[in-house]
Short mmCIF file of the C-alpha atoms (twelve columns), coordinates in Angstrom:
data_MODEL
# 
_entry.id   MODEL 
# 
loop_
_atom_site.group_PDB 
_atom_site.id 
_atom_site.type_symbol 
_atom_site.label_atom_id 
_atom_site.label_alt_id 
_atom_site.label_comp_id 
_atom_site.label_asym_id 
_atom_site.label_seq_id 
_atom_site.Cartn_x 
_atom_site.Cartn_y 
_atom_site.Cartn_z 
_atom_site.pdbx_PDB_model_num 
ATOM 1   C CA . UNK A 1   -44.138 -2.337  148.591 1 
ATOM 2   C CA . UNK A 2   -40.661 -3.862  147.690 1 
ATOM 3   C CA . UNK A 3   -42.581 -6.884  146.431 1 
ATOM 4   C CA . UNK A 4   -44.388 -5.361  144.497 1 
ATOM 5   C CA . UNK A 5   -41.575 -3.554  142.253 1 
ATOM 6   C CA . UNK A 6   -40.013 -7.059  141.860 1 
ATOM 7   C CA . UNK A 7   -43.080 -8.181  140.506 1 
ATOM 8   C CA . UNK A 8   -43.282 -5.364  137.535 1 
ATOM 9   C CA . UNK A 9   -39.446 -4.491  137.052 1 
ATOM 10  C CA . UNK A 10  -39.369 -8.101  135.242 1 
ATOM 11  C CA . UNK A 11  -36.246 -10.629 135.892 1 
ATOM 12  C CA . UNK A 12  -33.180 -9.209  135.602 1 
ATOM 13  C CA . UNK A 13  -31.087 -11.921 135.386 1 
ATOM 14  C CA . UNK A 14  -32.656 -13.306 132.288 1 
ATOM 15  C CA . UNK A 15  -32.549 -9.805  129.864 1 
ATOM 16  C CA . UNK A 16  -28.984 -10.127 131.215 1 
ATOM 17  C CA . UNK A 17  -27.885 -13.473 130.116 1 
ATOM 18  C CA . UNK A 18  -30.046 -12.571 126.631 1 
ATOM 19  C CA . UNK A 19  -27.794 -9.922  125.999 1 
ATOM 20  C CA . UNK A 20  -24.586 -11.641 127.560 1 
ATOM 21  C CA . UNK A 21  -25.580 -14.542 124.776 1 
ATOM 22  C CA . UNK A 22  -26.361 -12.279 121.521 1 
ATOM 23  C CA . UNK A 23  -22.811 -10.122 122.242 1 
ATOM 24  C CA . UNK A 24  -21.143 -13.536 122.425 1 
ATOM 25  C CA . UNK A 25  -23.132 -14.911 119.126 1 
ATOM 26  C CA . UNK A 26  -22.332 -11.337 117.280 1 
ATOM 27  C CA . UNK A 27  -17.962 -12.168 117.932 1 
ATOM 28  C CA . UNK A 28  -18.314 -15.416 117.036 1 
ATOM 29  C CA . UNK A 29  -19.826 -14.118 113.836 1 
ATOM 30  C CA . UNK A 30  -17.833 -11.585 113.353 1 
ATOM 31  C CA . UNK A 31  -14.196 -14.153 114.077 1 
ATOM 32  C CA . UNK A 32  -16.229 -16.115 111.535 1 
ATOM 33  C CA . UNK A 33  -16.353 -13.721 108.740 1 
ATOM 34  C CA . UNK A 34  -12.991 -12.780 109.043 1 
ATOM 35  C CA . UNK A 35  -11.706 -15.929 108.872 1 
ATOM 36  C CA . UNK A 36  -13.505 -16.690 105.431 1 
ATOM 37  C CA . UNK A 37  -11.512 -13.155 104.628 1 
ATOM 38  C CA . UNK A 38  -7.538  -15.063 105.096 1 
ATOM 39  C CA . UNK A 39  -9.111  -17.289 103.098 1 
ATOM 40  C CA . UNK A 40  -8.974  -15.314 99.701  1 
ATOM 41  C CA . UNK A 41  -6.230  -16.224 97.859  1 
ATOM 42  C CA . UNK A 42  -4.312  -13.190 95.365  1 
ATOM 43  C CA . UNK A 43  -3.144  -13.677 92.145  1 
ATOM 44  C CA . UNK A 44  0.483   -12.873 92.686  1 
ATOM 45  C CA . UNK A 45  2.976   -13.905 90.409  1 
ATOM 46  C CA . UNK A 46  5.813   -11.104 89.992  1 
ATOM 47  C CA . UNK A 47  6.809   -8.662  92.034  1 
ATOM 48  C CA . UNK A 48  4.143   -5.817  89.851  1 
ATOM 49  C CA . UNK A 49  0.836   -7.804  90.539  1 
ATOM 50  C CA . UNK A 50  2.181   -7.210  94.428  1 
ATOM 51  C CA . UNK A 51  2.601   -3.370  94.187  1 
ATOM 52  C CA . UNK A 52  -0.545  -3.568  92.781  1 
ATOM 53  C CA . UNK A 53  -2.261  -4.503  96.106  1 
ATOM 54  C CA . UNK A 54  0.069   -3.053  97.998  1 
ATOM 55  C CA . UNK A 55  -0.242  0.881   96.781  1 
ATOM 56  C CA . UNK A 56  -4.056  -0.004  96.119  1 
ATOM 57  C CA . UNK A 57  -6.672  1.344   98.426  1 
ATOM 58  C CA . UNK A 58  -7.230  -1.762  100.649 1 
ATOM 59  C CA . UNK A 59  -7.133  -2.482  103.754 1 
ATOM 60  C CA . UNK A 60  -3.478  -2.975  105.809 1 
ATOM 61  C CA . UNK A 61  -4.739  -7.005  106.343 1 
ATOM 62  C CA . UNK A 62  -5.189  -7.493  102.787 1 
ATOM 63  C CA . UNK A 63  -1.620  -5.717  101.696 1 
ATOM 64  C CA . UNK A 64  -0.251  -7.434  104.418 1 
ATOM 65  C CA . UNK A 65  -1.638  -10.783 103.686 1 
ATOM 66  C CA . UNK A 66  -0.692  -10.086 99.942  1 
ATOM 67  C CA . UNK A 67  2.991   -9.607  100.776 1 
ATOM 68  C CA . UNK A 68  2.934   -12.845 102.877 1 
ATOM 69  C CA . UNK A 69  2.246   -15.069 100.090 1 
ATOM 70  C CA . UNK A 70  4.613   -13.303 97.821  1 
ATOM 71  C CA . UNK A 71  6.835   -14.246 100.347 1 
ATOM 72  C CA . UNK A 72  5.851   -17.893 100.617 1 
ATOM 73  C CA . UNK A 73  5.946   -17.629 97.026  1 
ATOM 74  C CA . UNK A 74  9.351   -16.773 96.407  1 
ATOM 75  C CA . UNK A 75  8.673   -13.503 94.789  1 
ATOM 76  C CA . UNK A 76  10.673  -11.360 97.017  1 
ATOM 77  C CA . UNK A 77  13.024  -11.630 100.137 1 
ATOM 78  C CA . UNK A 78  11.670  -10.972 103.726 1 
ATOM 79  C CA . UNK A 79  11.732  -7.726  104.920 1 
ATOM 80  C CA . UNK A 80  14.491  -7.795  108.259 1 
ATOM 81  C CA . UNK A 81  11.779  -5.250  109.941 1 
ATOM 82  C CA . UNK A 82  8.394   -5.543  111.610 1 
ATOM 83  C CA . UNK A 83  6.485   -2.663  109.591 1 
ATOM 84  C CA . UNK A 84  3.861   -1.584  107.628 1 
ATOM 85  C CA . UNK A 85  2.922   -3.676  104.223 1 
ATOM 86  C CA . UNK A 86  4.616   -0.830  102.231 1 
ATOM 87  C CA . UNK A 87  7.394   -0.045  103.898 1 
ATOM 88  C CA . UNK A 88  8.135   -4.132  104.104 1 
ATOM 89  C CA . UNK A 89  7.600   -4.607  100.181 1 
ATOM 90  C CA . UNK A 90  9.798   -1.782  99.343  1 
ATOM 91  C CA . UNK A 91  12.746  -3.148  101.688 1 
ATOM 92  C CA . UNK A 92  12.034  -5.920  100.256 1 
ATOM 93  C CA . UNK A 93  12.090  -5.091  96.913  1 
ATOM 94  C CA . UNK A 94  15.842  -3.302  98.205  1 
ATOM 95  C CA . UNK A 95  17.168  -6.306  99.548  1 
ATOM 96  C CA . UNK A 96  16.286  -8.208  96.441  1 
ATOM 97  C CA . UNK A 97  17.471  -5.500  93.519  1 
ATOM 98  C CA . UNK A 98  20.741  -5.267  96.008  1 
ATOM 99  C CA . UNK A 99  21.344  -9.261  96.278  1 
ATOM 100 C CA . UNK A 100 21.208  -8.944  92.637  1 
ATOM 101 C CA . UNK A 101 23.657  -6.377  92.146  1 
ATOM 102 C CA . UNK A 102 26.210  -7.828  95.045  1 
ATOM 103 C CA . UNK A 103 25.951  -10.813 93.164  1 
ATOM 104 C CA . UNK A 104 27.405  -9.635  89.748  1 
# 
């Protein structure tokens, strides 16, 4: 009796390692596309087109990646503080207006 139910339930191990192989080829995917997402490159050249992005509706990557490059840039000082892309431009923008004003 046993053999038979082996014979119609089908092998196992196969559907398995079908399904092990399409979860593995849907994160690769997915680690692709959000790769090609760093990629994009923002317009940033003062300190407004970055509160643009940053008090815009995207997502916390994109502000975050935003601030990043204003950083790299030059733009603005970084933020002392691990924190949100907000909170980190407007310390930033802080420290900067404040260097300023120390300096005179």
């Amino acid at each position: 009796m046993s053999a038979i139910l082996m014979m119609t339930t089908g092998n196992d191990s196969t559907d398995i390692k079908d399904t092990k192989k399409e979860n593995t080829e849907k994160v690769v995917k997915k680690k692709e596309d959000s790769d090609k997402k760093e990629v994009k490159a923002y317009n940033i050249k003062n300190k407004e087109d970055l509160a643009k992005i940053i008090y815009s509706k995207q997502d916390e990557q994109t502000k975050m990646n935003a601030y990043n490059e204003a950083i790299e840039k030059g733009i603005l000082p970084r933020s002392h503080n691990y924190q949100e892309a907000v909170y980190a431009y407007e310390e930033s923008v802080w420290q900067d207006e404040n260097e300023i004003t120390n300096q005179k």
